[in-house]
Every structure is written in C-alpha cells, then in structure tokens.
N, CA, C and O of each residue as an XYZ file, in Angstrom:
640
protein
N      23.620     23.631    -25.373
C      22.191     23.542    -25.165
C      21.924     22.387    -24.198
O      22.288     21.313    -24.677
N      21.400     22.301    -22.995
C      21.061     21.874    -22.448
C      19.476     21.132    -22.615
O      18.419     21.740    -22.782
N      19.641     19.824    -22.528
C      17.956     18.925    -22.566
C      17.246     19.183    -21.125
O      17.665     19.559    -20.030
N      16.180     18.866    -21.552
C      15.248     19.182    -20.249
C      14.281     18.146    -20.227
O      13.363     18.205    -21.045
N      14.352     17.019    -19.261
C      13.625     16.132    -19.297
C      12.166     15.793    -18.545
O      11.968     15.512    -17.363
N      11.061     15.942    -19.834
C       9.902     15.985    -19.206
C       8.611     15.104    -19.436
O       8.413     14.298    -20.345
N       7.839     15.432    -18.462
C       6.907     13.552    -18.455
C       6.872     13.673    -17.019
O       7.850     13.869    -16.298
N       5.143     13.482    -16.497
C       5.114     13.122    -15.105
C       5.123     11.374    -15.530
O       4.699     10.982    -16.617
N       5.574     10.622    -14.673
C       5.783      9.112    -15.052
C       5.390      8.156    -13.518
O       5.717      8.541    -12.396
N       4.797      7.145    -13.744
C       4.222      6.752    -12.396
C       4.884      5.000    -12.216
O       4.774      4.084    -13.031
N       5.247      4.992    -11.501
C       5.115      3.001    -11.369
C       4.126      2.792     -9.935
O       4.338      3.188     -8.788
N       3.174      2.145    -10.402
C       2.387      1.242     -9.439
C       3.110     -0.292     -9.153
O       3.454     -1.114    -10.003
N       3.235     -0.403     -7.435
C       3.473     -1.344     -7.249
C       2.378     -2.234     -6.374
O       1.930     -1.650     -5.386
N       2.010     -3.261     -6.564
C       0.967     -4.327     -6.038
C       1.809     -4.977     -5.055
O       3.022     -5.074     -5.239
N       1.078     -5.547     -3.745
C       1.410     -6.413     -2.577
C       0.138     -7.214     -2.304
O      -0.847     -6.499     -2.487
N      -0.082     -8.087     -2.041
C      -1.272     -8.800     -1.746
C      -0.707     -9.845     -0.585
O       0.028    -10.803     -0.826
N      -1.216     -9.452      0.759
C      -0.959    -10.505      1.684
C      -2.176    -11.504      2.096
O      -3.198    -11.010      2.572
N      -2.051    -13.085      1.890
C      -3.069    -13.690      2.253
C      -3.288    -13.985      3.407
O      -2.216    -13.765      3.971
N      -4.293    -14.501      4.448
C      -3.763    -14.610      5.371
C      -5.353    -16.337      5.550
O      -6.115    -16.655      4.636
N      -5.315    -16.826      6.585
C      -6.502    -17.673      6.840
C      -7.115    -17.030      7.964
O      -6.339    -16.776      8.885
N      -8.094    -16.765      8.090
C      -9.179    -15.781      9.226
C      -8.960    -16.440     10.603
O      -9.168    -15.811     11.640
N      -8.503    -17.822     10.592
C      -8.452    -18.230     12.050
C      -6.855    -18.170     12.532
O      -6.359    -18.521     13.602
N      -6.314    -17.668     11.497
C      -4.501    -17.373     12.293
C      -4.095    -15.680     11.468
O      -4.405    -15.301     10.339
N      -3.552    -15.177     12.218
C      -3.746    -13.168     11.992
C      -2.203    -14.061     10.628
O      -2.236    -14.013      9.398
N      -1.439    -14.532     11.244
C       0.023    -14.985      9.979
C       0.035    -14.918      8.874
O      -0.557    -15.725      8.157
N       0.661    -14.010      8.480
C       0.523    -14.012      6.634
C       1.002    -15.557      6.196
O       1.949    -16.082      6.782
N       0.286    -16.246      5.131
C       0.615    -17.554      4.197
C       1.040    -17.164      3.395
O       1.721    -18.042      2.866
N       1.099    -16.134      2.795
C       1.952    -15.918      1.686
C       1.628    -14.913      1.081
O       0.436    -14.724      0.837
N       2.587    -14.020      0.686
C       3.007    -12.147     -0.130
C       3.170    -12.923     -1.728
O       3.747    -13.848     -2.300
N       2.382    -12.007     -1.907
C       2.381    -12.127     -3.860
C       2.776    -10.135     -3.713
O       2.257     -9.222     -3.072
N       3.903    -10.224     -4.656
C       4.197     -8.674     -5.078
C       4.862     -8.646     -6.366
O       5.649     -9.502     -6.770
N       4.417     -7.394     -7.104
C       4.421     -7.354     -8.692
C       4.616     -5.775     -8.773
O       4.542     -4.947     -7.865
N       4.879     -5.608    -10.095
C       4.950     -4.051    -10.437
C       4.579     -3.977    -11.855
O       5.304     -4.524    -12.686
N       3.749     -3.487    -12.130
C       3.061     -3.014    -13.140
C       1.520     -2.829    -13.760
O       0.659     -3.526    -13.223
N       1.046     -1.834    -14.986
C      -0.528     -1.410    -14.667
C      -0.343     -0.379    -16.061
O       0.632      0.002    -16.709
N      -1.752     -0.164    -16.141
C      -1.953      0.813    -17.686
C      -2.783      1.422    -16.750
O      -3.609      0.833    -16.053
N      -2.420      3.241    -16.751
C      -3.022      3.975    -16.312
C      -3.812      4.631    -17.651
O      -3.358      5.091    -18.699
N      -5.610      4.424    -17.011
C      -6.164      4.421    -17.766
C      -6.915      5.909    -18.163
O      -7.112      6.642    -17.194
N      -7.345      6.412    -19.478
C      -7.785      7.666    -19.621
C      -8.710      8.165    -19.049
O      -8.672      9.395    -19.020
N      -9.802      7.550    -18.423
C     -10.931      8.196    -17.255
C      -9.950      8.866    -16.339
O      -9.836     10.081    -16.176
N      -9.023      7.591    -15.567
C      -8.275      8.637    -14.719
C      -7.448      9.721    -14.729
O      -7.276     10.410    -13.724
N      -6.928      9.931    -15.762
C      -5.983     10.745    -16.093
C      -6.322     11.879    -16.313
O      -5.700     12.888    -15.982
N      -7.497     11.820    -16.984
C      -8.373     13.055    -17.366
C      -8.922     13.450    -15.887
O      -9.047     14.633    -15.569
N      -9.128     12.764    -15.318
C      -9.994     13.459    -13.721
C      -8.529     13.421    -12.923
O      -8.801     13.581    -11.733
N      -7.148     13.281    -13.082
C      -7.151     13.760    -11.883
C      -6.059     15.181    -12.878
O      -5.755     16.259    -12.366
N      -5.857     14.957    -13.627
C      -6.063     16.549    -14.864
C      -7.066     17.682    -13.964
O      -6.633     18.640    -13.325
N      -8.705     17.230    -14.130
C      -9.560     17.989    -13.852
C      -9.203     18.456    -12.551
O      -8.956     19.657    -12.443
N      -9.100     17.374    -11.067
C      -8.687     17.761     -9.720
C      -7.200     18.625     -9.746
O      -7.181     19.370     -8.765
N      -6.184     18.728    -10.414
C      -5.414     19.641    -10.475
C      -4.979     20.778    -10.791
O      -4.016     21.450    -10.423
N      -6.236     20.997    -11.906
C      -6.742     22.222    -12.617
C      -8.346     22.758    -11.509
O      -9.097     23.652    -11.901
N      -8.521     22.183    -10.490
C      -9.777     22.854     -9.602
C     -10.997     22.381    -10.074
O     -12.063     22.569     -9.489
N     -10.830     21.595    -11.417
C     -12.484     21.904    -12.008
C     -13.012     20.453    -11.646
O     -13.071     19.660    -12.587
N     -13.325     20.103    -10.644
C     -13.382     19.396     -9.834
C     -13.770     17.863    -10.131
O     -13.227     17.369    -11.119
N     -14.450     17.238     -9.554
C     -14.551     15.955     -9.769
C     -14.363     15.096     -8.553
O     -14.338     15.775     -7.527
N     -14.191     13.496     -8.313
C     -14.287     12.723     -6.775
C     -12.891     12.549     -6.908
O     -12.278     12.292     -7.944
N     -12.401     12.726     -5.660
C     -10.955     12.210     -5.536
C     -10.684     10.593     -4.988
O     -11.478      9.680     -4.759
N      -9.514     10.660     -4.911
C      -9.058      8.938     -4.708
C      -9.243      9.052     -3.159
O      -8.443      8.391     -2.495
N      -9.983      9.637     -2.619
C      -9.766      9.947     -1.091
C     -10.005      8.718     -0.137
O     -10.592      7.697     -0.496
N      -9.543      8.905      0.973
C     -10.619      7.834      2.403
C     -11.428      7.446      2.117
O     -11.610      6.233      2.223
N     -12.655      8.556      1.426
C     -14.256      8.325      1.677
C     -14.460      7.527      0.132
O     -15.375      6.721     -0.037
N     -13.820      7.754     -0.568
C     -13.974      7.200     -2.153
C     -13.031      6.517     -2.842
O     -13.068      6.528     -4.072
N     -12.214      5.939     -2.271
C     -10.630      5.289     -2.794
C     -11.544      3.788     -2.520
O     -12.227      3.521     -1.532
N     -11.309      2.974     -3.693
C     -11.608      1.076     -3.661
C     -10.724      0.551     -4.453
O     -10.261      1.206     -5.387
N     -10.323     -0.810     -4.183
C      -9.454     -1.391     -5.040
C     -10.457     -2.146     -5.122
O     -11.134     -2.456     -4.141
N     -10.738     -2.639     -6.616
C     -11.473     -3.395     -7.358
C     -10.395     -4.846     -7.551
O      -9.172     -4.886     -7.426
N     -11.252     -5.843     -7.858
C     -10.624     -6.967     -8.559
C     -11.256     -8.246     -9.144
O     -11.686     -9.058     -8.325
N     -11.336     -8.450    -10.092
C     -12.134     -9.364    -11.058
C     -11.497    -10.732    -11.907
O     -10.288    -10.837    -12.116
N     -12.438    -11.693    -12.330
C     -11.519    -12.488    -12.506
C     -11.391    -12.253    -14.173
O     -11.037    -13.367    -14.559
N     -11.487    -11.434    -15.299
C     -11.262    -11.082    -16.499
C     -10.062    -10.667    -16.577
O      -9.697     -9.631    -16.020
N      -8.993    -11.705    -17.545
C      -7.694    -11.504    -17.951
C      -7.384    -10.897    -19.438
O      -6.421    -11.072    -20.185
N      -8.625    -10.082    -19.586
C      -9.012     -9.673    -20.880
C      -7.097     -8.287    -20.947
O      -7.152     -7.578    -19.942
N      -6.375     -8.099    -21.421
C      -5.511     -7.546    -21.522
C      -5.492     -6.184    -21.327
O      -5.999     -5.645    -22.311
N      -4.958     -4.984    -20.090
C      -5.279     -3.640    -19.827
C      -5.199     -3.136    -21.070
O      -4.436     -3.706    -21.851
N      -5.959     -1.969    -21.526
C      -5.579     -0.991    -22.114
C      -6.730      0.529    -21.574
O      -7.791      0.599    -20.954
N      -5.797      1.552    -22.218
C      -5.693      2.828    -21.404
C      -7.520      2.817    -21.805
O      -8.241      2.998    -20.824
N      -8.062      2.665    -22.843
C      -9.155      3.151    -22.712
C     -10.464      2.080    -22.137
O     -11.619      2.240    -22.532
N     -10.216      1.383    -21.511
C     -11.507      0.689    -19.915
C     -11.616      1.944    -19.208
O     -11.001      2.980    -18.952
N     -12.586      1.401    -19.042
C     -13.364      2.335    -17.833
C     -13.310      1.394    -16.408
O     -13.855      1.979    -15.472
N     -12.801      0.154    -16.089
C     -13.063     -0.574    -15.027
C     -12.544     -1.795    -15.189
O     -11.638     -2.123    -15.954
N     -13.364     -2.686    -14.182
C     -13.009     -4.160    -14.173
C     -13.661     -4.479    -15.584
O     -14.640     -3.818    -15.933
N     -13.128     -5.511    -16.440
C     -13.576     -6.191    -17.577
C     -14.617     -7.432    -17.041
O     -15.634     -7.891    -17.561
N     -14.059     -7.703    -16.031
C     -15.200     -8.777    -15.288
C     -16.687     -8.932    -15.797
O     -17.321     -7.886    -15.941
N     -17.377    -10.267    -16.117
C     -18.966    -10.019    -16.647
C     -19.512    -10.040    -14.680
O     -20.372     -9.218    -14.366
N     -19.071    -10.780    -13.803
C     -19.790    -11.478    -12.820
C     -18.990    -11.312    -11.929
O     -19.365    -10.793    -10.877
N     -17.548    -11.746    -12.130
C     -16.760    -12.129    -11.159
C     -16.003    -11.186    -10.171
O     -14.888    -11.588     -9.838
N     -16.407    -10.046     -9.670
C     -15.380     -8.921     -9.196
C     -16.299     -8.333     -8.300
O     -17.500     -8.600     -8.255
N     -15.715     -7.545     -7.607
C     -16.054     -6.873     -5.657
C     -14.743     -5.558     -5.918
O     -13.835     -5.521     -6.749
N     -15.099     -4.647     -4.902
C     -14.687     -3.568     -4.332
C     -14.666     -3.690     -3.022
O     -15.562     -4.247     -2.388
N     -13.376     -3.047     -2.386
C     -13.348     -2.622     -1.215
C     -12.915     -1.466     -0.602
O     -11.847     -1.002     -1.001
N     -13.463     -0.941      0.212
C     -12.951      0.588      0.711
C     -11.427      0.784      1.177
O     -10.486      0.022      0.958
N     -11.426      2.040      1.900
C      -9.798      1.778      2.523
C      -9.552      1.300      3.883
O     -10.429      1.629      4.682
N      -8.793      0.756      4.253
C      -8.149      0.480      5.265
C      -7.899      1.471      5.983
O      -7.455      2.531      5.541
N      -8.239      1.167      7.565
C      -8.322      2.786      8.280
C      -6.553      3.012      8.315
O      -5.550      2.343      8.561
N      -7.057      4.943      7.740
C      -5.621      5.449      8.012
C      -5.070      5.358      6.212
O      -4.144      6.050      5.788
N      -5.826      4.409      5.381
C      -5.317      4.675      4.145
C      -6.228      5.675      3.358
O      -7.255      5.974      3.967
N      -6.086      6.173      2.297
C      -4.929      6.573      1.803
C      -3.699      7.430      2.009
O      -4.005      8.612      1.848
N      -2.387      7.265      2.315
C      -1.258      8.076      2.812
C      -0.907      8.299      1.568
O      -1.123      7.462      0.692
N      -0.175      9.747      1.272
C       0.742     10.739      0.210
C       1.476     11.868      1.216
O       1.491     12.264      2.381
N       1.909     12.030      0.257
C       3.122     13.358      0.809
C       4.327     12.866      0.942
O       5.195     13.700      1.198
N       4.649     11.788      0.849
C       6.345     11.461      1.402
C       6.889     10.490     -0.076
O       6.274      9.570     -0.614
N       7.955     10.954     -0.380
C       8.673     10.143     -1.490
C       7.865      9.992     -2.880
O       8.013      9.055     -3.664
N       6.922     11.158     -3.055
C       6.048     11.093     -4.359
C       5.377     10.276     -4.224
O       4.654     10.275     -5.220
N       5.002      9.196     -3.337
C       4.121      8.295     -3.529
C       2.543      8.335     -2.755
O       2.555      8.870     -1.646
N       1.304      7.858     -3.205
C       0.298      7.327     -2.971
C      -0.179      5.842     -2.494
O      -0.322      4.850     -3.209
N      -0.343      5.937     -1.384
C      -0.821      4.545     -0.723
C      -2.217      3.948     -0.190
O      -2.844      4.196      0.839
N      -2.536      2.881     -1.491
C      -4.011      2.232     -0.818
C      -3.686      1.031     -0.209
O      -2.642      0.411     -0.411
N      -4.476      0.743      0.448
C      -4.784      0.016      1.155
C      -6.211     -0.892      1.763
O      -6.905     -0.415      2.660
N      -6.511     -2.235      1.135
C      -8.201     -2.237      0.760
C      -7.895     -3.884      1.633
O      -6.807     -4.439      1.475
N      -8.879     -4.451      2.432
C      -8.530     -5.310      2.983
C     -10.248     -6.366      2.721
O     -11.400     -6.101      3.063
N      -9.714     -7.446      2.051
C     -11.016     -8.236      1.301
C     -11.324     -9.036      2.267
O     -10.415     -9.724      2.731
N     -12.576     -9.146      2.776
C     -12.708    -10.304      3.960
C     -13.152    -11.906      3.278
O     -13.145    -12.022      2.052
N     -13.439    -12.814      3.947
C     -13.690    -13.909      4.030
C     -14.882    -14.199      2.922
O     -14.905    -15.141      2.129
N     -15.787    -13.234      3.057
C     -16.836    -13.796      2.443
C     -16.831    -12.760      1.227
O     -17.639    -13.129      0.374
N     -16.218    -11.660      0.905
C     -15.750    -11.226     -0.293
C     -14.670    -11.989     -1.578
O     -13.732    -12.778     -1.463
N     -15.221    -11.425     -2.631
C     -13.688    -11.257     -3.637
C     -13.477    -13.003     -3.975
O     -12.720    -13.260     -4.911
N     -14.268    -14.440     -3.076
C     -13.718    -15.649     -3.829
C     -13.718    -16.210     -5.024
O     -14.502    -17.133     -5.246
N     -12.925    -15.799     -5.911
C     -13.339    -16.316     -7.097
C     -11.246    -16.182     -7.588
O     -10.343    -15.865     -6.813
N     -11.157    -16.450     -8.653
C     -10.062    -16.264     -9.177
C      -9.537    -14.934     -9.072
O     -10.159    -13.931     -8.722
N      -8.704    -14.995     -9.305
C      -7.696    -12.977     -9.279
C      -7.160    -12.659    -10.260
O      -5.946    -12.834    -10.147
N      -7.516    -12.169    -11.441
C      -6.983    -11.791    -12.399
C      -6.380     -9.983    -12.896
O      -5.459     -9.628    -13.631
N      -7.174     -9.366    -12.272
C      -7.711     -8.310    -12.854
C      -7.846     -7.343    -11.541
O      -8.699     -7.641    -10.705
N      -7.023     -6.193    -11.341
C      -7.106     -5.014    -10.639
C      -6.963     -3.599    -10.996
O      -6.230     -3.082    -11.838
N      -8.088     -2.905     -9.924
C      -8.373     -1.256    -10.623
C      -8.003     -0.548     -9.245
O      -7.756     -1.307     -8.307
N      -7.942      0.729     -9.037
C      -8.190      1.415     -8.188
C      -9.263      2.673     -8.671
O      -9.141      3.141     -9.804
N     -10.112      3.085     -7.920
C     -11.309      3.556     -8.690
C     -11.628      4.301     -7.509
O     -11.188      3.978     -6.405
N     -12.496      5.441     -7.732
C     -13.292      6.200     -7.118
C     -14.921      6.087     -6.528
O     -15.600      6.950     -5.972
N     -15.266      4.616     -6.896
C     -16.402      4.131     -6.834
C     -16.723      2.814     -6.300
O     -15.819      2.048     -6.635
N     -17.603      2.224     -5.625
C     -17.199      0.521     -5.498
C     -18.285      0.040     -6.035
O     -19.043     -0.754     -5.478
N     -18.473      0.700     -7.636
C     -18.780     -0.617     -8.524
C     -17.996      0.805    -10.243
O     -17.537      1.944    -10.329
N     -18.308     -0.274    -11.101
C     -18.090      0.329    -12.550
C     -18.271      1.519    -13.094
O     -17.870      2.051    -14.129
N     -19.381      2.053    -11.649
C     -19.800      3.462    -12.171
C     -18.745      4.701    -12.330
O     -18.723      5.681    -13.073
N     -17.882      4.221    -11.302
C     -16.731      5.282    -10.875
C     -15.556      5.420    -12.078
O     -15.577      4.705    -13.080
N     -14.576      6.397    -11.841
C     -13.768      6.343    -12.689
C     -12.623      5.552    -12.234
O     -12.768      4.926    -11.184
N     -11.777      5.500    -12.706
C     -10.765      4.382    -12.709
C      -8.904      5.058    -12.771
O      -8.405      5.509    -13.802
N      -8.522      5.007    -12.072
C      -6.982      5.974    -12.199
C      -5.972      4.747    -13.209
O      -5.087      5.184    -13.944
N      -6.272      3.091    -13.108
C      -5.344      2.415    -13.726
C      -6.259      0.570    -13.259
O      -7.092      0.150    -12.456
N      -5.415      0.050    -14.357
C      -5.818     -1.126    -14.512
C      -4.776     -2.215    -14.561
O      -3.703     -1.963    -15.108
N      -5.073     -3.808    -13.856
C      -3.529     -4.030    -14.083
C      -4.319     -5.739    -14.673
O      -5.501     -6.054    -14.539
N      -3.030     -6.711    -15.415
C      -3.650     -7.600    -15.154
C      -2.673     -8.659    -14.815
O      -1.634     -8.905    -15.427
N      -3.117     -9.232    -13.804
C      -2.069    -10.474    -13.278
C      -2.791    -11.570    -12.468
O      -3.745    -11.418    -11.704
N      -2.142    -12.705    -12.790
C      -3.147    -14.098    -12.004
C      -2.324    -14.279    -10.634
O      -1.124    -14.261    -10.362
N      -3.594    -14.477     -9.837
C      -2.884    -14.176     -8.319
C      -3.394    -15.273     -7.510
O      -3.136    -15.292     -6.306
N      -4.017    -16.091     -7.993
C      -4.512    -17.076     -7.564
C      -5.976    -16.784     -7.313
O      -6.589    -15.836     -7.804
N      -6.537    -17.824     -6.385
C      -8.277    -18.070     -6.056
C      -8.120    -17.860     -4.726
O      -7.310    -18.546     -4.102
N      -8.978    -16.743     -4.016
C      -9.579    -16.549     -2.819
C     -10.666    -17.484     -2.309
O     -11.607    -17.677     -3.078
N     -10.677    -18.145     -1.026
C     -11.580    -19.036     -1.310
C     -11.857    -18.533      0.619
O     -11.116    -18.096      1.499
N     -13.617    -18.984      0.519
C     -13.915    -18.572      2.098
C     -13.106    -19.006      3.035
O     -12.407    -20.016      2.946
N     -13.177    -18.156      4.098
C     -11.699    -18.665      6.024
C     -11.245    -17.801      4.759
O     -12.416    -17.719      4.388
N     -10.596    -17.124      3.831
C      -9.261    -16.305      3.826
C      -9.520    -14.796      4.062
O     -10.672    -14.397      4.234
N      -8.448    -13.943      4.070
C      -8.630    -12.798      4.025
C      -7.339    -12.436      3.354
O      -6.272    -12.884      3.772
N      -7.430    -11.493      2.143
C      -6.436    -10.503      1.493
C      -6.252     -9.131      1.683
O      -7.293     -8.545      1.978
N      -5.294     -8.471      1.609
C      -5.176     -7.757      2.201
C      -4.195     -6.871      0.795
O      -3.000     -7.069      0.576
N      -5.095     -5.908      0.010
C      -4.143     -5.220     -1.524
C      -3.772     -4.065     -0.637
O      -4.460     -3.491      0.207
N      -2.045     -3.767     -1.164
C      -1.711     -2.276     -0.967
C      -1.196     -2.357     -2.418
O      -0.480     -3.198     -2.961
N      -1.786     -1.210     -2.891
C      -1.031     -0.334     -4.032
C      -0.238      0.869     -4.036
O      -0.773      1.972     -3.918
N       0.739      0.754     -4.138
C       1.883      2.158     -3.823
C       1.870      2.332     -4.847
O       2.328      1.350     -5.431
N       1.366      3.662     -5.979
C       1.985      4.395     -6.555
C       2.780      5.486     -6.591
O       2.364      6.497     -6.024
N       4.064      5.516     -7.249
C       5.453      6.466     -7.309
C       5.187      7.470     -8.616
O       4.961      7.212     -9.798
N       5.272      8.335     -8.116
C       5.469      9.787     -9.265
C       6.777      9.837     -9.179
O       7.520      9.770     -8.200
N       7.124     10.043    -11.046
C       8.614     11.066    -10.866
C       8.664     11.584    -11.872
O       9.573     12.377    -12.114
C-alpha cells in the first residue's frame, strides 16, 4: 500500500530593504520566514478557486500592511491588530509576479513620510485599510521607520 501525501502547504518569506531617500544604497536587509495564514484568507481564496468569486490579491488590490501591535498572530484576525499605528501600501510596478516555482510575489514600497512608527506586525490584504480580507499575518520586530527613509517589503510566498 502505498501513502499519498496530502496538504497544500505554504512558507511566506519576508525581505525588507531600508534605504535613506537621499542615497538609492540599501543600509540594511532584514529577512525572516514565517506567518499564520489567516481564515478570511483562506476561505476567499477557497472562494476564487471554486469561481464564486470575491477580490483577488491582484496589481489593483494587493497591500502589504504593517503596524506596530506585537499582539501574537493567530489564524482567526481579520488584519493589523494595530489601535493607531499602521499604513498600507499598494504594489510596486510590475508586482504581483506568480507562475514560476509555485510562488507569489509582493512587492509594496513605503515612502518617507509613510509607515514611521515601530514595525511589529505584517499582513498582506486585499484592501489598504482593515476593511479588506487578509491572506496571512506575521509578527516580528523590525525596527522604527523614521522620516528621509524608505522601505521597501517583498513577500514571496511558496506553495507545495
């Protein structure tokens, strides 16, 4: 008898490049791997694979969220835990890329006068505020954005 091993299974990986607005030079790559993919998303992208429709993670609707609440992921948030502290940003032209190696690629680029506050807390979401649904939640301290910077999140998630 042969086993048959089954489970779609995902790892999200985080990159965050900082940079200072008056030199293009990255100061420094923070990269991590890990996230609780949360039940809003799972259930919608269920719904988008079964047709019965709903917003996709697309160009026009893909944001990486980030807040400073280190309140601990779990599957059932709907969003940032943040009371005050958190921003959205759209995609980066040309992101989101899929089709190659099972993976999904965002790409959300925070400017200067966005996002300064501490970094605790990241979503990728269909919305750029709480209203939207949420595919996963992560939580990790990444330091304080502070004005002159710019960050720059890619999230690669891997199916297998």
């Amino acid at each position: 008898m042969s086993h048959i091993r089954s489970g779609v299974k995902h790892v999200t990986h985080f990159r965050i490049e900082k940079r200072r607005c008056d030199n293009p030079d990255i100061v420094e790559i923070n990269e991590w791997t890990g996230n609780i993919a949360l039940n809003e998303g799972l259930n919608l992208i269920a719904d988008l694979f079964c047709g019965a429709g709903g917003t996709a993670f697309d160009s026009a609707h893909a944001y990486i969220g980030v807040g400073d609440s280190s309140t601990a992921a779990a599957a059932t948030q709907t969003g940032l835990q943040a009371s005050t502290n958190k921003a959205w940003a759209g995609m980066a032209s040309g992101y989101p890329t899929s089709g190659t190696n099972q993976q999904a690629v965002y790409r959300a680029i925070f400017e200067s006068g966005v996002a300064n506050f501490a970094w605790e807390e990241f979503t990728l979401g269909n919305s750029n505020d709480d209203s939207g649904e949420n595919f996963m939640r992560a939580t990790a301290s990444k330091g304080t954005k502070v004005a002159g910077e710019q960050w720059t999140v890619t999230i690669t998630v891997t199916f297998s």
